[in-house]
N, C-alpha and C positions, 0 to 999 in steps of 0.2 A: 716377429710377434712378441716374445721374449721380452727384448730391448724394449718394447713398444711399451708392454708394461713398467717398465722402470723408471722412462723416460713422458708418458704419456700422464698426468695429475687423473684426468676424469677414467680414464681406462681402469687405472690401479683403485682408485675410488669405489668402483662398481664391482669389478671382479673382486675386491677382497672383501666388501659385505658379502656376498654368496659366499665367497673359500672360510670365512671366519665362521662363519652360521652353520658351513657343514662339519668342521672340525668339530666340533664344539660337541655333542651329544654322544653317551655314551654308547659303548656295546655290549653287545649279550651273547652269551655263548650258552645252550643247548644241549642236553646228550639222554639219550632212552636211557631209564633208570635200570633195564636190565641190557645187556649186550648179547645183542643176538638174538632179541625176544622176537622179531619178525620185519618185515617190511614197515618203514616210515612213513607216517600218513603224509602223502606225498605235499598236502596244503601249507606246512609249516615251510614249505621253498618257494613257496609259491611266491608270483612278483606282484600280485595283488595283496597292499598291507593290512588291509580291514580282514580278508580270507587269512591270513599268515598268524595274524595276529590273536583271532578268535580260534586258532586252531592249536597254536601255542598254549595258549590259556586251559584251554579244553583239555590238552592233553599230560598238562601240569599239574592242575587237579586232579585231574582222575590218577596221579601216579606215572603216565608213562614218560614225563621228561623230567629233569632236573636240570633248575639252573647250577650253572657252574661262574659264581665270579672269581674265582681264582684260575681262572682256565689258562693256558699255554697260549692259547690264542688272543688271550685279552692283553697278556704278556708283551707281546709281541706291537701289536697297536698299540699300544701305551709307550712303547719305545723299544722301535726298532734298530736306531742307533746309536751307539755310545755315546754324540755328542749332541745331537739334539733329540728332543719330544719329539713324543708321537704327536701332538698334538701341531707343534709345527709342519711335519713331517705329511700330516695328513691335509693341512692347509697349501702346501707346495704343490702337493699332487692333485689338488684339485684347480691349482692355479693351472698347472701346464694341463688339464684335460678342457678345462674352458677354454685356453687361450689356443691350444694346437690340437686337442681332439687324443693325446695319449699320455700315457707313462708308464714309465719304466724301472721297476723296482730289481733292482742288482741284489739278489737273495746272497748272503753271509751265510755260511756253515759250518758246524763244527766238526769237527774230525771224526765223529761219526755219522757225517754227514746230513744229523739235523739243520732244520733251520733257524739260524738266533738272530736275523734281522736281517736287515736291507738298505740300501742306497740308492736314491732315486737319481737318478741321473737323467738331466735335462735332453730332451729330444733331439734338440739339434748338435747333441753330439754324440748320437747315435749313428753312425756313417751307413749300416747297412744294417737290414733287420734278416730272417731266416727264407733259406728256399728248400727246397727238397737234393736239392744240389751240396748247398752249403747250409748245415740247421746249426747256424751261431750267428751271434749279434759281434757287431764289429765295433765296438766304443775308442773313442777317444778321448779323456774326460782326467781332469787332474793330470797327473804323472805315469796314468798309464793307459795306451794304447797299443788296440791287440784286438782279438777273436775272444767271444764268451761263451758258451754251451748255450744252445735254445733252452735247457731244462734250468738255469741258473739266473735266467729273468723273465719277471712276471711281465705281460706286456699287454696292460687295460689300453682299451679304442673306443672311440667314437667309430664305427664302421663307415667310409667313405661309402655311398650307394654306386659312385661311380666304380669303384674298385674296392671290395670290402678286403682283399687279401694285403693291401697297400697302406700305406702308413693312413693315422685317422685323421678325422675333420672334425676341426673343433670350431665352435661358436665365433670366437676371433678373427680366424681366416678368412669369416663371410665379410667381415667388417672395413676388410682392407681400407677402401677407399673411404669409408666415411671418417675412420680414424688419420687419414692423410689431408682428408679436406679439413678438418677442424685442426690438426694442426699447422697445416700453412695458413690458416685464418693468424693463429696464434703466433706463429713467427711473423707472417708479416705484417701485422700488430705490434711488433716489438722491436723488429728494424725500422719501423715508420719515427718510434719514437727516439729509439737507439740513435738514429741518423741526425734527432733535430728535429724531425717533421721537415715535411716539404716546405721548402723559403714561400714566402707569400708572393713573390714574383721572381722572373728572370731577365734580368740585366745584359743589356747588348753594348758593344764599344764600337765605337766609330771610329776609321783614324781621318783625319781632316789630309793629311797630306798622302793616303793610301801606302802609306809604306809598310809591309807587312811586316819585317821583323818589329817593329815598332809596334804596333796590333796586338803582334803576340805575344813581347814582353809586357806590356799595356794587359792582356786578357789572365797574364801567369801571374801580375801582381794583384789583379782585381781577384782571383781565384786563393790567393792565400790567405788577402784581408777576409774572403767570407768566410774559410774554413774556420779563422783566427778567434770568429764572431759567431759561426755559426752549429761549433763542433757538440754542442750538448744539450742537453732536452731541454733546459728550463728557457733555451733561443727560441722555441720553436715557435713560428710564427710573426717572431721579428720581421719589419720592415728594414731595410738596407739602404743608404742613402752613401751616394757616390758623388762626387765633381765630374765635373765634363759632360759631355752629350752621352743621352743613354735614354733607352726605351726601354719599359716595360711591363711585361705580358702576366697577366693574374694566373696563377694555378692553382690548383683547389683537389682535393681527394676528399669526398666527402663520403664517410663511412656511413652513415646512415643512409644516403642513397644507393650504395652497394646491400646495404640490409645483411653485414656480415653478422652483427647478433641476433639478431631471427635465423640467420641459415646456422650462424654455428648451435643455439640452442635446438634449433631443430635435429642438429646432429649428433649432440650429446642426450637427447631425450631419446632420438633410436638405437643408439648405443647402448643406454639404461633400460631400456625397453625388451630388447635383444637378450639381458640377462633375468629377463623378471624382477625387478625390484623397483621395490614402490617409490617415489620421488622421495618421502619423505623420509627414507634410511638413508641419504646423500646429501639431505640439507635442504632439500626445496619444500619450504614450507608458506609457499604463496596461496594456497587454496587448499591447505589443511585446519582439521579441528581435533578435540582429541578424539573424536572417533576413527576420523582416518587415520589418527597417527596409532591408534590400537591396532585397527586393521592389515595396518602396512607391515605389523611382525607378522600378523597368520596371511598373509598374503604369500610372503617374501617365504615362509616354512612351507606353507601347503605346494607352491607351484613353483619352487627355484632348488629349495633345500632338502625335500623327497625324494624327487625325481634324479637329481646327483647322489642319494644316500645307497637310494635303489643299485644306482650301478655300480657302487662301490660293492656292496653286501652282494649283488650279482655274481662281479668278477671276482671278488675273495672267497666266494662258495663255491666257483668252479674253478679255481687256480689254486690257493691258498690253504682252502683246509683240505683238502684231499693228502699236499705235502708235509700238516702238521698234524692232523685226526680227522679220521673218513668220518667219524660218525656225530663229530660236530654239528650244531647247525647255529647258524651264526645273524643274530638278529642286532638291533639299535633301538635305542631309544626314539620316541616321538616328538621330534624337534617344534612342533606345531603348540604354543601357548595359550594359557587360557585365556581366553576373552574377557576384560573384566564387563562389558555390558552382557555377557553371559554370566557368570557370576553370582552379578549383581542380580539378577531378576530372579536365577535359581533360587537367591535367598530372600526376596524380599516375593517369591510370589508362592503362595500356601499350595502344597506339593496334594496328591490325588492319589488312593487308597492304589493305583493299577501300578507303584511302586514303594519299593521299599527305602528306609534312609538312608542304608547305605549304597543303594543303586545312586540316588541323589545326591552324596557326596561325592562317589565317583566320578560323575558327570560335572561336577566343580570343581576338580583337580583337587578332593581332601583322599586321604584314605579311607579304608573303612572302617569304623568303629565298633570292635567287637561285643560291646554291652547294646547296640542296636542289631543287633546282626537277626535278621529274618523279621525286624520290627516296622507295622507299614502306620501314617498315619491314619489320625482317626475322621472320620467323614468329616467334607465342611457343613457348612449349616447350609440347610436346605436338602441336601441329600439324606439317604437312607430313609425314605418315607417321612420325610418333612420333621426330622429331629436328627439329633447325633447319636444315636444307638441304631448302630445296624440291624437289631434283633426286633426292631418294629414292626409290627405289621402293617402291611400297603392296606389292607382289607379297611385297616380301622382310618384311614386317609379321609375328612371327609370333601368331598369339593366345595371350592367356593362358587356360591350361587351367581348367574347371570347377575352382572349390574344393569341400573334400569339408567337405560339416558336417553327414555323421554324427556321434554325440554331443553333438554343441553341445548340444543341453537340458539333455542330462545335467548335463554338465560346469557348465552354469549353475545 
């Protein structure tokens, strides 16, 4: 599966708009402003982000959290090893959980046995993982092969439903065959042309006198003149014209009656389909506008790039920071963009006294602007008892009188 990505165009296409989109946003690291002041409002772990989210906020105002952007932990993700970013680092590992379902972070320590980084090492040279028998990973991988301590690698899963104790299942592995059919669509599309294309007919030799060695040096020279003639693409299709008696027979490979680009598009759209992303982050812009092509970012954030975010911030809150600070809590940013037809109507549509402007900047991805701050607008017209001062009286309101429309009919 690995290879597959390297070697497969549309696979690595699709899997690395998801792996690029989840790298990409930053993290947030968390800690009560006193230590030890009491139990942690257990909503800020929560796997629900709107709950996590609103409870961070909550809890940061009022004093009980402080962010921390210089944290150890942000250290750490930002570059975990000497030679490459975190930012690659954390694209890799989302490669190998899409495509096989794990990974496998090889924790570095320093001689006080902190942790100062990691190496991810590819799945499939992972030989054996832990039992209660034997509790180490068995790698093979570069120049060195050996036994690792279970405590010395982190080891994120997709859980197998069939065997949740067993290595993971990744989105990839479901794929096997469709990623097999589309590529022998693909090779044998390319030895069709590689070869010549099939000759437009097949040529038979007669011997008048039946002598067969004769035949057959007769058949070995007719077979080298074609090769001579017919060995590279721009022949294909050539007619062949011999001396002597010869018959022959039409053959035809007609790809559109196999309807091999209908099955292979169909194959590469459940492919694309399979990762969530929207056709038009891959180039297919046959039946887009710029609405869909707006949509297609909060599509591909809301229901591809979340739900991977989730499990990373999952598994690093219950692996990771326990071995760098228990009392961390370890959030990300909202990889989800503004819509600009949201935006746009936010500021072109006259906002209503049940908020305030800086609620309404928020909601358009500005900040808040401290010289508004607690500032609501003022009624539109019409409201507040039929003027723009709030402080009208309804009492003094007077109504408009019945219209009279007798005759209307008439008249019309």
């Amino acid at each position: 599966m690995l290879l597959a990505y390297r070697e497969i165009a549309w696979l690595r296409a699709v899997v690395d708009t998801v792996a690029e989109a989840v790298a990409t946003p930053a993290w947030k690291v968390y800690k009560p402003a006193q230590p030890g002041a009491g139990r942690t409002d257990q909503r800020v772990k929560s796997a629900d982000r709107a709950l996590r989210t609103k409870a961070l906020k909550e809890a940061t105002e009022a004093g009980e959290l402080v962010e921390l952007p210089d944290h150890e932990l942000l250290r750490l993700l930002d570059s975990p090893h000497p030679r490459y970013p975190g930012r690659a680092y954390r694209k890799l590992g989302q490669v190998h959980v899409d495509l096989v379902g794990e990974v496998f972070l090889w924790l570095q320590r320093s001689e006080d046995g902190r942790v100062v980084g990691w190496t991810i090492v590819p799945p499939s040279r992972v030989l054996m993982t832990p039992t209660p028998e034997q509790p180490f990973f068995f790698i093979s991988y570069n120049l060195f092969s050996g036994a690792v301590p279970e405590a010395d690698v982190l080891w994120f899963k997709h859980l197998d439903p069939d065997n949740p104790e067993d290595r993971g299942s990744g989105a990839g592995m479901a794929l096997g065959d469709e990623l097999d059919t589309a590529e022998a669509i693909a090779r044998a599309t390319k030895s069709t042309f590689e070869r010549g294309g099939i000759p437009a007919g097949i040529v038979g030799i007669d011997s008048r006198n039946g002598d067969a060695e004769e035949l057959s040096e007769a058949v070995d020279d007719l077979r080298k003149d074609f090769e001579s003639q017919f060995s590279s693409p721009e022949n294909a299709g050539r007619m062949w014209f011999v001396r002597g008696g010869a018959t022959i027979a039409e053959v035809r490979v007609n790809f559109r009656e196999l309807q091999t680009e209908e099955l292979k598009k169909g194959l590469l759209d459940y492919i694309r389909q399979t990762f969530n992303v929207p056709p038009e982050l891959v180039g297919d812009l046959s039946a887009s506008n710029r609405a869909t092509s707006e949509d297609a970012k909060y599509t591909l954030a809301d229901f591809a790039v979340l739900p991977r975010l989730e499990f990373w911030r999952t598994w690093f809150q219950h692996c990771l920071v326990p071995l760098v600070d228990r009392d961390a809590i370890l959030d990300y940013e909202d990889p989800r963009p503004q819509q600009w037809e949201r935006v746009f109507r936010l500021m072109t549509t006259a906002p209503t006294q049940a908020f305030t402007w800086n609620e309404v900047r928020v909601l358009a991805g500005y900040q808040p602007d401290p010289e508004l701050e607690g500032q609501r607008p003022l009624p539109l017209p019409g409201q507040g008892a039929g003027g723009n001062n709030p402080e009208s009286a309804s009492a003094n309101a007077t109504p408009m009188p019945p219209r009279d429309r007798s005759g209307e009919e008439g008249r019309l």
